[in-house]
C-alpha positions in Angstrom: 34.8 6.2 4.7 33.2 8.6 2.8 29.3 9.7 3.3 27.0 10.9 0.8 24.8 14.1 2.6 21.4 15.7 1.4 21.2 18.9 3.3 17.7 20.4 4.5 18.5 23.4 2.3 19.4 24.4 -0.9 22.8 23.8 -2.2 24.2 23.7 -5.9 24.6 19.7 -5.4 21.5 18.1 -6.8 22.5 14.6 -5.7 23.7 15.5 -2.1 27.4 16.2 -1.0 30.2 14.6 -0.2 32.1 14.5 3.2 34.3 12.7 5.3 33.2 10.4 7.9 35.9 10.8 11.0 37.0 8.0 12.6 35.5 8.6 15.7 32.3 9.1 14.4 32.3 6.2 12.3 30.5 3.8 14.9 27.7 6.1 15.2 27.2 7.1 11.7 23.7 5.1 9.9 22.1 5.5 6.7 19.2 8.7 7.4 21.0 9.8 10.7 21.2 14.0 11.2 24.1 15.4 10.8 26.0 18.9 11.2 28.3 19.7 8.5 30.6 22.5 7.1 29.3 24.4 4.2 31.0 27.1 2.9 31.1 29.1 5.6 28.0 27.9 7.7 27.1 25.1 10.1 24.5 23.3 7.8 22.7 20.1 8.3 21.6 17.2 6.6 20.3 13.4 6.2 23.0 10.9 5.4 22.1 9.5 2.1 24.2 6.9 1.6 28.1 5.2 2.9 30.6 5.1 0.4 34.4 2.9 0.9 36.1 5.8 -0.9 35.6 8.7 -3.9 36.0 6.6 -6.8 32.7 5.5 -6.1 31.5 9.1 -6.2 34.1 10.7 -8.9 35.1 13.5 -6.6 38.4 15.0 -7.7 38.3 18.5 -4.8 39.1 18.4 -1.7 36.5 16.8 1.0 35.6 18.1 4.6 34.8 15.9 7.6 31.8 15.9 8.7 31.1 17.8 12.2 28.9 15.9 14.6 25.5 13.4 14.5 23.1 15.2 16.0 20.5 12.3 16.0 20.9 8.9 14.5 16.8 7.8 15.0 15.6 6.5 11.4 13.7 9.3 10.3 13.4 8.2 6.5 12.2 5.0 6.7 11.9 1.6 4.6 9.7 2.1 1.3 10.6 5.9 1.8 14.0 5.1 1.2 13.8 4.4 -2.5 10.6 6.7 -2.7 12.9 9.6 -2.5 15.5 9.0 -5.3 12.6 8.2 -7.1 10.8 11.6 -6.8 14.3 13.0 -7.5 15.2 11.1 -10.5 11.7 11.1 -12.3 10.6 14.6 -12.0 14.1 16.0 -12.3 14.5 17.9 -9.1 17.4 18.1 -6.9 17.6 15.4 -3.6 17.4 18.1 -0.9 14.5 20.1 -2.8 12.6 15.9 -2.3 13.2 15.6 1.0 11.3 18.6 2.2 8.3 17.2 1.1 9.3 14.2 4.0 10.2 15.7 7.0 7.8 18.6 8.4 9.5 21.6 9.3 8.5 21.8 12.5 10.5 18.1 12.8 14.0 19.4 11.2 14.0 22.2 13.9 13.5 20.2 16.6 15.9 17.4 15.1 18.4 19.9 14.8 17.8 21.5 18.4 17.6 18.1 19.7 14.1 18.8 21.7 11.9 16.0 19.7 11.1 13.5 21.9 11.5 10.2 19.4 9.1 8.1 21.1 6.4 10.3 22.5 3.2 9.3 21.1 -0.5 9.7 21.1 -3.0 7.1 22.1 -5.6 5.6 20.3 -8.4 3.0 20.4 -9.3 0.7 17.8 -12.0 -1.8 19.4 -14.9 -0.9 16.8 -17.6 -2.9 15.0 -18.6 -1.9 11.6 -22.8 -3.3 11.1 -23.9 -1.3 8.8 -25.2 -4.1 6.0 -23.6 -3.7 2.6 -25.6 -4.6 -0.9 -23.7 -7.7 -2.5 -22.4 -5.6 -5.2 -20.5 -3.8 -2.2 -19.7 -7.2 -0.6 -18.4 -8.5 -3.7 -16.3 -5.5 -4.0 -15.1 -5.4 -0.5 -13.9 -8.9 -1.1 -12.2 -8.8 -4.2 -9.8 -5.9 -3.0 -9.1 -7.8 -0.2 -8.9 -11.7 -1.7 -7.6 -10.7 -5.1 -3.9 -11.0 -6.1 -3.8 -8.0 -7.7 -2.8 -4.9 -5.5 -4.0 -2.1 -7.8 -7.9 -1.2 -8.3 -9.8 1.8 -10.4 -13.3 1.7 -8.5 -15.9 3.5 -11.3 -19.1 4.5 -9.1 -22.1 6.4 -9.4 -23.8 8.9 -7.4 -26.0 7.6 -4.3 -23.7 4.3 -4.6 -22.6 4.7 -0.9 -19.1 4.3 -1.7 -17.7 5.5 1.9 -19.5 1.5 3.5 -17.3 0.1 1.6 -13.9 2.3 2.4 -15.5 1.9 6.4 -15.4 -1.7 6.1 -12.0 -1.7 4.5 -10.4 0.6 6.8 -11.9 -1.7 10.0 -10.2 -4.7 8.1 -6.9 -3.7 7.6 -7.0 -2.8 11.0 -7.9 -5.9 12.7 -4.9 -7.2 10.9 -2.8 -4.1 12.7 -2.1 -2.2 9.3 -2.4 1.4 8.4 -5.0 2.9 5.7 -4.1 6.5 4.3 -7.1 8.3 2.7 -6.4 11.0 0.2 -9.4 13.3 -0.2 -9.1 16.5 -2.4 -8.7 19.4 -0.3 -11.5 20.8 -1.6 -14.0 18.6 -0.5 -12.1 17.6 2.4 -15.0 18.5 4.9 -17.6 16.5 3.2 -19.6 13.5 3.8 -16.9 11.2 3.7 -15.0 12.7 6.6 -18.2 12.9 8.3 -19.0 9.3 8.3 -15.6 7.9 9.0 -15.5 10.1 11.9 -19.5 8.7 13.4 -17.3 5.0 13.2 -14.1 5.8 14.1 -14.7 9.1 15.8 -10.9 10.6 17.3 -9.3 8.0 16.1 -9.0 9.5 12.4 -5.6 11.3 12.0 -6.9 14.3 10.3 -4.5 16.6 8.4 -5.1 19.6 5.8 -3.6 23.0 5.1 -5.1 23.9 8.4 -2.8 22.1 11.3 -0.3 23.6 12.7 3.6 22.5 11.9 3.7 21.6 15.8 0.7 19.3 15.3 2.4 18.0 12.1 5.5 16.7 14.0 3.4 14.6 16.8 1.4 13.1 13.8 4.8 12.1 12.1 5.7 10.2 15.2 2.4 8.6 16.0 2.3 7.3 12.1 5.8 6.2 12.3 5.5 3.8 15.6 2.3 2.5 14.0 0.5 4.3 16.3 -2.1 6.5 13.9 -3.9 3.8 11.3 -6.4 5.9 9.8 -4.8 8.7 8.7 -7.2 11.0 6.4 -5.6 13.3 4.5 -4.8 15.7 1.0 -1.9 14.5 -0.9 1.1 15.4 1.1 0.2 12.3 3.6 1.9 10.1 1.1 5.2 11.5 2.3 4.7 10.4 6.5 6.5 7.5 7.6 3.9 4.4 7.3 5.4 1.3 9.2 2.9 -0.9 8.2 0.7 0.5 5.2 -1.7 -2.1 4.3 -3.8 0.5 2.3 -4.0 3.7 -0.1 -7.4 4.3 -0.8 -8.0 7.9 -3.3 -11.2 9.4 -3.3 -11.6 11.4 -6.7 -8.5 10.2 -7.9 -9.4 12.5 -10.7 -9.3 15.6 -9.1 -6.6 18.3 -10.2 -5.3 18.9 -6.6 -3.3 16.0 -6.6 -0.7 17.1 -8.4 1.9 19.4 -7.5 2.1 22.6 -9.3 4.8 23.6 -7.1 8.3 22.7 -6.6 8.9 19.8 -6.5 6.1 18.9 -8.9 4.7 15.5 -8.8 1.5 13.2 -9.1 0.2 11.8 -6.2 -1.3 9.0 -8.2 1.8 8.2 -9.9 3.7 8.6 -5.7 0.5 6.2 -4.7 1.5 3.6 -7.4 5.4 3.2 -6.6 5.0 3.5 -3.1 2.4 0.3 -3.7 4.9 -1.5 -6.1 7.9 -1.2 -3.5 5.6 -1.5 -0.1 3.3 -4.6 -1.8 0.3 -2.7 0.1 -3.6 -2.5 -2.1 -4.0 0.7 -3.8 -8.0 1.7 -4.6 -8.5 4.8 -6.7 -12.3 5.4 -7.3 -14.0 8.0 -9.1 -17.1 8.6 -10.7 -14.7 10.3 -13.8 -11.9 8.4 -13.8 -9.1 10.2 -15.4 -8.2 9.4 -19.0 -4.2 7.5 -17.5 -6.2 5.5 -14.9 -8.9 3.9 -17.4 -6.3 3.3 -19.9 -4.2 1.1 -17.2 -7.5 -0.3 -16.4 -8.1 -1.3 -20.1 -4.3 -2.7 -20.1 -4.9 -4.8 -17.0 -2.5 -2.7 -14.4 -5.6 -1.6 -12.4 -8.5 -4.4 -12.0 -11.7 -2.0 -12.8 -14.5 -2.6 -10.1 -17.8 -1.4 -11.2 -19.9 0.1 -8.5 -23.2 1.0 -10.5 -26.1 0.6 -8.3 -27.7 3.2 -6.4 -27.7 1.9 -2.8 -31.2 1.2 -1.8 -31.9 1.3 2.4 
């Protein structure tokens, strides 16, 4: 048996490398365990990416080494993530291993590899809250057409003074109820503004809140609280579309927009483009909203891939 391995640094493979499971490591060996392997001459380490029965199936032709030890066989890439990171690969042409960074913080990888993360420690959090604020019926019937409708994809067009953030609130509260997570992406930018302000009067500690600004340390716990479904309303800039959501029920991006959601740095990608796959493999609702909706966003509107909401009144109190 043969494993296919994406190490956590750079390597001339672009699609992982190729070792040797031994047989006494062949009970312990899973898809997305940690392993220590020989490379060159350095003890390097990497995910398992996939199992293989022998080379043909990986047109090898050079002799392969054995891979060392598992250093930690807990599912750290999981589910939708899985297929999320070929994809990133494969559609903005960037090797596997240069993908996966943007997945695992590197706070995590050094404790993986030190074996000091504690798997299961998590945070605790309180979601008994009741939302009572009165919506106008345009956001009602807005509110319940994302969450009745069929469709999974929605461009919300607004105006100023429409009071968007009720209806996010009331959204957040009821996927919730219903145990699911809701990741919103705010632009980094304005990440300190009103929004953030009035999620935090409803939901007060309870919002996972991540920027350029949180330590690596702090990143790691946060990986773990969203992973055991801990963490449900995780407020964030575009690198929270990488964390390990167990039970996304909803991607909700504010300004969808704004220039700072795509990557202008290795590896380059489009966080709208990440938001729609991840919602085509993980069947969870996607709402971008914006008062300028980008040129891509109305056009899938026009074609029917995005139900356009219209959000045109000015909220009266």
């Amino acid at each position: 048996m043969y494993a296919v391995i994406v190490p956590f640094w750079k390597t001339f493979d672009e699609q992982g490398l190729t070792y040797k499971i031994p047989d006494s490591l062949l009970s312990g060996i899973v898809l997305w365990c940690l392993v220590a392997i020989p490379l060159k001459n350095n003890l390097e380490y990497g995910i398992v990416y996939k199992i293989v029965e022998n080379t043909f199936d990986i047109d090898i032709k050079i002799e392969i080494r054995s891979i060392i030890e598992i250093k930690n066989n807990n599912l750290i890439i999981n589910n939708y993530r899985l297929i999320l990171l070929e994809f990133i690969s494969i559609n903005y042409f960037t090797p596997i291993h240069n993908s996966l960074n943007l997945f695992l913080p590197k706070n995590l990888k050094e404790k993986l590899i030190n074996n000091k993360l504690d798997f299961f420690k998590t945070s605790n959090y309180n979601y008994n809250f009741e939302f009572d604020k009165s919506l106008t019926k345009n956001q009602e019937n807005i509110f319940h057409d994302i969450i009745n409708s069929n469709e999974n994809k929605f461009l919300l067009f607004w105006v100023t003074w429409s009071w968007k953030t009720e209806i996010y609130i009331k959204l957040i509260q009821h996927y919730i109820k219903q145990d699911k997570q809701v990741l919103l992406l705010i632009p980094e930018i304005i990440l300190w503004n009103q929004i953030y302000k009035k999620i935090c009067q409803v939901f007060w500690d309870n919002v996972l809140l991540l920027n350029s600004t949180v330590s690596e340390a702090k990143k790691t716990n946060y990986f773990l609280d969203i992973y055991h479904n801990k963490a449900k309303i995780i407020l964030w800039t575009r690198s929270a579309l990488f964390y390990p959501f167990s039970s996304l029920g909803l991607i909700i991006i504010d300004e969808e927009h704004d220039n700072s959601y795509v990557s202008d740095q290795s590896p380059r990608y489009n966080s709208v483009e990440i938001a729609n796959k991840i919602t085509e493999i993980n069947n969870n609702k996607m709402l971008l909203a914006s008062w300028t909706p980008s040129i891509n966003s109305m056009y899938k509107a026009v074609k029917w891939e995005y139900k356009l909401l219209n959000l045109l009144e000015k909220y009266k109190k």
